[in-house]
C-alpha positions in Angstrom: 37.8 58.2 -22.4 40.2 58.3 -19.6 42.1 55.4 -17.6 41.9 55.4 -13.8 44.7 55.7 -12.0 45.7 56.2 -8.1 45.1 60.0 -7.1 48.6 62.3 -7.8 49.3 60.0 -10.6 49.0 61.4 -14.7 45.9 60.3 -17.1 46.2 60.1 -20.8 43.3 60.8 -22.6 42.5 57.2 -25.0 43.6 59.8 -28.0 46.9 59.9 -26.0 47.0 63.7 -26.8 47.3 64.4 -23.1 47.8 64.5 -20.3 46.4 65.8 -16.6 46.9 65.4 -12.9 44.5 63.7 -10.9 43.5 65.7 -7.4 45.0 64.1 -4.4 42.2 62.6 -2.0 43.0 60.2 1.0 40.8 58.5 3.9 42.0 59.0 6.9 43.5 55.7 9.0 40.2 54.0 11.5 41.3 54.4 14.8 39.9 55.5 18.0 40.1 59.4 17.6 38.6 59.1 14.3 35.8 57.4 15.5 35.3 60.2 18.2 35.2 62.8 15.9 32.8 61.3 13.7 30.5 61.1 16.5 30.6 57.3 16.8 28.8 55.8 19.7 29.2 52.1 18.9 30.6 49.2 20.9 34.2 50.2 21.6 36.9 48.6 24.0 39.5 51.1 24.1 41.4 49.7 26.6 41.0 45.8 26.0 44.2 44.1 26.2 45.2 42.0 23.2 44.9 38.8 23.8 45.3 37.3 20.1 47.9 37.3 17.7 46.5 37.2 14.3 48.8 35.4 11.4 47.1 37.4 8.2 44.0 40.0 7.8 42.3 38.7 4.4 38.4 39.0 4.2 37.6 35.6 5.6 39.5 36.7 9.0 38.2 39.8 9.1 34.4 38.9 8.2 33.7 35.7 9.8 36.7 35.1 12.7 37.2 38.3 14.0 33.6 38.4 14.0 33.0 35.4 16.6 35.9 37.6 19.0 33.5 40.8 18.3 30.6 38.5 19.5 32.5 37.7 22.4 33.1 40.9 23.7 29.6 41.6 23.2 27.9 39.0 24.5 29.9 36.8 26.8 32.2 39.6 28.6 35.7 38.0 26.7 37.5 41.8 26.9 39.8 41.2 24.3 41.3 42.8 21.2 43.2 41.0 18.2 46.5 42.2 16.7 46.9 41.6 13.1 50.0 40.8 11.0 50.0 41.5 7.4 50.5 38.2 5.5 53.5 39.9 4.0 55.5 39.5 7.5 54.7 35.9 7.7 57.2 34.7 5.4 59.9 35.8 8.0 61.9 33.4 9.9 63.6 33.4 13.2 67.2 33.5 12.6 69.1 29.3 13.7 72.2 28.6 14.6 74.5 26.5 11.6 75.3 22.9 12.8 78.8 23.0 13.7 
């Protein structure tokens, strides 16, 4: 039995007699050339502006508010795009000046 492990990393077999290197695979990054090349002829607004600023990009964001702006586009002619911060950048302050 082997243990999975990220691609380019080693395996040991359960016997830990040895070892072997996983094959290297990657998906490449969604953006708009991708989608041309893989033929995609879906709703797409290129050249929206952004018009939110999105604090976190968890599954509830992703699936159910960024949904309603998708909608929006869609349907009601908003022309907009969202910009998404990691939740990891949140933590980060804006620097204050000491009391003197």
């Amino acid at each position: 039995m082997e243990v999975a492990s990220p691609a380019g990393w080693m395996v040991m077999h359960s016997s830990g007699r040895f070892f072997k290197k996983v094959e290297e695979s990657f998906m490449e990054r969604l953006n708009y050339e991708v989608l041309k090349k893989s033929g995609y002829d879906g709703y797409v607004l290129k050249d929206a502006p952004e018009k939110v600023l999105q604090f976190g990009e968890g599954n509830f964001l992703r699936a159910f508010v960024d949904y309603w702006f998708d909608l929006a586009n869609e349907k009601a002619g908003w022309n907009g795009k969202c910009c998404l911060v990691p939740v990891s950048y949140t933590h980060l302050t804006l620097p204050t000046t000491p009391y003197v």
